[in-house]
SEVEX-611042 format. One record per residue (C-alpha): residue number from 0; x, y, z; residue in one letter. Coordinates in nm, 3 decimals. Layout:
REM SEVEX-611042
- NUM:X:Y:Z:A
...
This chain:
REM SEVEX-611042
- 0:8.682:10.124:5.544:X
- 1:8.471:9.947:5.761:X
- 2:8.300:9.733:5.525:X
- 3:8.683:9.645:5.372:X
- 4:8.765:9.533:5.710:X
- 5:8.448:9.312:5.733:X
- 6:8.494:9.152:5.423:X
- 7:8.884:9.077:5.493:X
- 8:8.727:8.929:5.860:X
- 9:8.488:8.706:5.692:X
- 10:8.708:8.583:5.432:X
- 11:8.971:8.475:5.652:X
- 12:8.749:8.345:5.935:X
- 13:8.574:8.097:5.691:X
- 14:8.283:8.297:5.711:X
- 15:8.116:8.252:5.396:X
- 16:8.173:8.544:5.109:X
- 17:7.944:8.781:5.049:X
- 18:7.916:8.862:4.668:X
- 19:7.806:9.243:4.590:X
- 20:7.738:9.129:4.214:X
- 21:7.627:9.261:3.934:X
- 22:7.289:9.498:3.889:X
- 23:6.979:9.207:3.794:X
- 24:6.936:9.441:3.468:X
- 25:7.159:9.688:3.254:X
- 26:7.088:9.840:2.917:X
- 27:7.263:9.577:2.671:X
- 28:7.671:9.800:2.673:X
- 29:7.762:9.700:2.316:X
- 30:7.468:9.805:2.103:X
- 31:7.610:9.608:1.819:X
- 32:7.517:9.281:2.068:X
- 33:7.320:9.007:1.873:X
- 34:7.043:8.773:1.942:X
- 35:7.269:8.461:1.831:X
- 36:7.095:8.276:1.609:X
- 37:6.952:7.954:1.668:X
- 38:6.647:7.706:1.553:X
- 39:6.422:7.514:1.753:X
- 40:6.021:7.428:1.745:X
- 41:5.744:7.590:1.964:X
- 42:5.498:7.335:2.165:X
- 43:5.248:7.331:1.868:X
- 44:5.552:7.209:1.624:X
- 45:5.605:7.561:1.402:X
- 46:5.967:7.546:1.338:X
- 47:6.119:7.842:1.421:X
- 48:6.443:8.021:1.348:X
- 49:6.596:8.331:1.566:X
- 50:6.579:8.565:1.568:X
- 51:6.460:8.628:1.224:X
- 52:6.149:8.454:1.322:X
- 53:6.045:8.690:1.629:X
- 54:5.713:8.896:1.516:X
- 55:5.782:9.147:1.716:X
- 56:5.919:9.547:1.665:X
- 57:6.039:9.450:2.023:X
- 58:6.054:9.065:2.157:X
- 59:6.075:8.985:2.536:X
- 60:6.270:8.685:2.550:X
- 61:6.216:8.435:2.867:X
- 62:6.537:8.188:2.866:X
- 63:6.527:7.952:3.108:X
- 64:6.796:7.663:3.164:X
- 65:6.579:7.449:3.407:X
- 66:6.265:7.285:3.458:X
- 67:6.219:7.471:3.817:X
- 68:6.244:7.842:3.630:X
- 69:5.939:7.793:3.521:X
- 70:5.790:7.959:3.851:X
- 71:6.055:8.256:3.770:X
- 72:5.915:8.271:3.447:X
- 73:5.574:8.283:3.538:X
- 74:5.610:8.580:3.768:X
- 75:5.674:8.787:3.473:X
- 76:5.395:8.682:3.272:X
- 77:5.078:8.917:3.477:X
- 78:5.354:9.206:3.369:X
- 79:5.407:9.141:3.032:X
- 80:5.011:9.051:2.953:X
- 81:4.970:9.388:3.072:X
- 82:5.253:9.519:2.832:X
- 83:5.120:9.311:2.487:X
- 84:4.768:9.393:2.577:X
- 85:4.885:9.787:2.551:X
- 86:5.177:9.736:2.283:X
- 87:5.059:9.566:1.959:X
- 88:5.425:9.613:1.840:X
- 89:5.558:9.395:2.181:X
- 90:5.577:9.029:2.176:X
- 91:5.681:8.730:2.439:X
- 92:5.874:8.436:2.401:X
- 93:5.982:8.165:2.675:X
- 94:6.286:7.992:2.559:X
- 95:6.339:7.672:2.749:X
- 96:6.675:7.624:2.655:X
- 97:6.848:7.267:2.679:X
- 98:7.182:7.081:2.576:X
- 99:7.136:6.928:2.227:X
- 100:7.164:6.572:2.381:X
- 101:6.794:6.630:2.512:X
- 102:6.676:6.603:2.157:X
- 103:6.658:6.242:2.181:X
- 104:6.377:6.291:2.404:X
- 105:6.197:6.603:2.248:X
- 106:5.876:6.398:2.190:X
- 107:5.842:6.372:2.570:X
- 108:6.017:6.662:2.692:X
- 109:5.780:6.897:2.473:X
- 110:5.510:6.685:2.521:X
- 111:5.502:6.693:2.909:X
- 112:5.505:7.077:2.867:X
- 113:5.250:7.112:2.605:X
- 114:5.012:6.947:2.816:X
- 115:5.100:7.135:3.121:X
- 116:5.022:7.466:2.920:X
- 117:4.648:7.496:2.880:X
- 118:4.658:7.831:2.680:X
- 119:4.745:7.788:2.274:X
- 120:4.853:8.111:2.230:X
- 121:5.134:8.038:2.517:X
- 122:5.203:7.707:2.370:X
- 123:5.281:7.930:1.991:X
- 124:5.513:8.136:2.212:X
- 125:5.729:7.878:2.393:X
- 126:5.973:7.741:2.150:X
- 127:6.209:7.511:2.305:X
- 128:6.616:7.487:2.223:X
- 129:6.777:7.189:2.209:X
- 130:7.142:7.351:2.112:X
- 131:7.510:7.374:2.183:X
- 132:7.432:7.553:2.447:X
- 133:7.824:7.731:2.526:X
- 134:7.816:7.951:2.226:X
- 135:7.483:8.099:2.276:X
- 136:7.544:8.175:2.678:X
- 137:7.835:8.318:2.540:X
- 138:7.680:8.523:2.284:X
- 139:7.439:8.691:2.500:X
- 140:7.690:8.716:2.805:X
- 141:7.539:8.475:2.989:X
- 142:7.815:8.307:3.299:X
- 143:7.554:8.140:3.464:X
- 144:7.235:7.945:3.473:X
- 145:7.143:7.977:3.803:X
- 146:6.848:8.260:3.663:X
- 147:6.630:8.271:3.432:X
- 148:6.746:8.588:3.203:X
- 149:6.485:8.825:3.010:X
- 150:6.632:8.999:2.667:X
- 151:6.468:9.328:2.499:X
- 152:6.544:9.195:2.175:X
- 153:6.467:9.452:1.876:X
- 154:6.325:9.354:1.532:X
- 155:6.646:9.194:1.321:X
- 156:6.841:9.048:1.656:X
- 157:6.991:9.387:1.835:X
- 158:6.962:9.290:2.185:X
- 159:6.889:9.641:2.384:X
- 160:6.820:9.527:2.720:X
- 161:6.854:9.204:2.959:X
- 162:6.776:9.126:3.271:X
- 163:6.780:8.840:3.538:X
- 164:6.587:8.696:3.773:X
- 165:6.226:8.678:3.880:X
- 166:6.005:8.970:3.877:X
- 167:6.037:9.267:4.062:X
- 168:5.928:9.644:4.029:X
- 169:6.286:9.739:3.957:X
- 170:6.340:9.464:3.626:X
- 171:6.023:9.561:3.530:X
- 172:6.089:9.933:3.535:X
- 173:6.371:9.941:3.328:X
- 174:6.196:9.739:3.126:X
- 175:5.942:9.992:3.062:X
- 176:6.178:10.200:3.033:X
- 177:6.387:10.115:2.756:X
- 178:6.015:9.999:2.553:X
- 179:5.908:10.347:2.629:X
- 180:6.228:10.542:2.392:X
């Protein structure tokens, strides 16, 4: 009761709202959820098209909607090196995902990345999107871009998990979790 009373004090003393939200993971609801498909190249120019192309039994899936995620991104990677190195059935993918309009400029957009990426075998795993991208946030249930979002995505496109946000011992968990049934 007290916490209802707060909330109707704050709201109607301009104090900004306070959002309780949604959990940063959840086991995907509707099993029958797809990976939408889409095409796009990684940073050493394989053309690639998902999610029939992921090599994985089980593909972690990295989307990120702007440049500055890339620090969200990269505190999952220590994590999910760990995982691979353990798991030869788990593999990683960072989708930098961008409106098709960007293609234009795909020469320098994946360029400037390619170079910033030392490691080839990273390079092979980012695979950039330059799509429509309304139907695929809608696909995968995404309302926001705001976070990066991480997808357990099973061989032939069954999404089984997501996630959002940067690392933390709780994301990582249940992503453990649901690799470990």
């Amino acid at each position: 009761m007290k916490v209802a009373v707060a909330l109707l004090l704050a709201l109607s003393s301009g104090i900004p709202r306070v959002s309780l939200g949604q959990p940063p993971y959840q086991q995907a609801a509707d099993s029958a959820r797809l990976f939408p498909s889409v095409s796009g190249s990684n940073l050493e120019g394989r053309k690639f098209s998902l999610p029939a192309d992921f090599g994985g039994d089980f593909n972690v899936v990295l989307v990120a909607f702007k440049r500055e995620q890339q620090n969200d991104v990269d505190t999952w990677l220590p994590f999910l090196r760990e995982t691979t190195a353990r798991r030869s059935d788990v593999r990683v993918y960072e989708l930098p995902t961008l409106n098709r309009g960007y293609r234009f400029m795909r020469g320098v957009i994946d360029g400037g990345m390619a170079r910033g990426i030392p490691e080839r075998a990273t390079r092979e795993a980012t695979i950039t999107l330059y799509i429509d991208k309304s139907p695929f946030k809608q696909a995968l249930g995404i309302d926001s871009e705001s976070q990066i979002r991480i997808y357990l995505v099973a061989r032939g496109g069954r999404v089984l998990w997501h996630g959002n946000g940067r690392y933390s011992e709780e994301l990582a968990s249940a992503l453990a979790a649901m690799l470990a049934k």
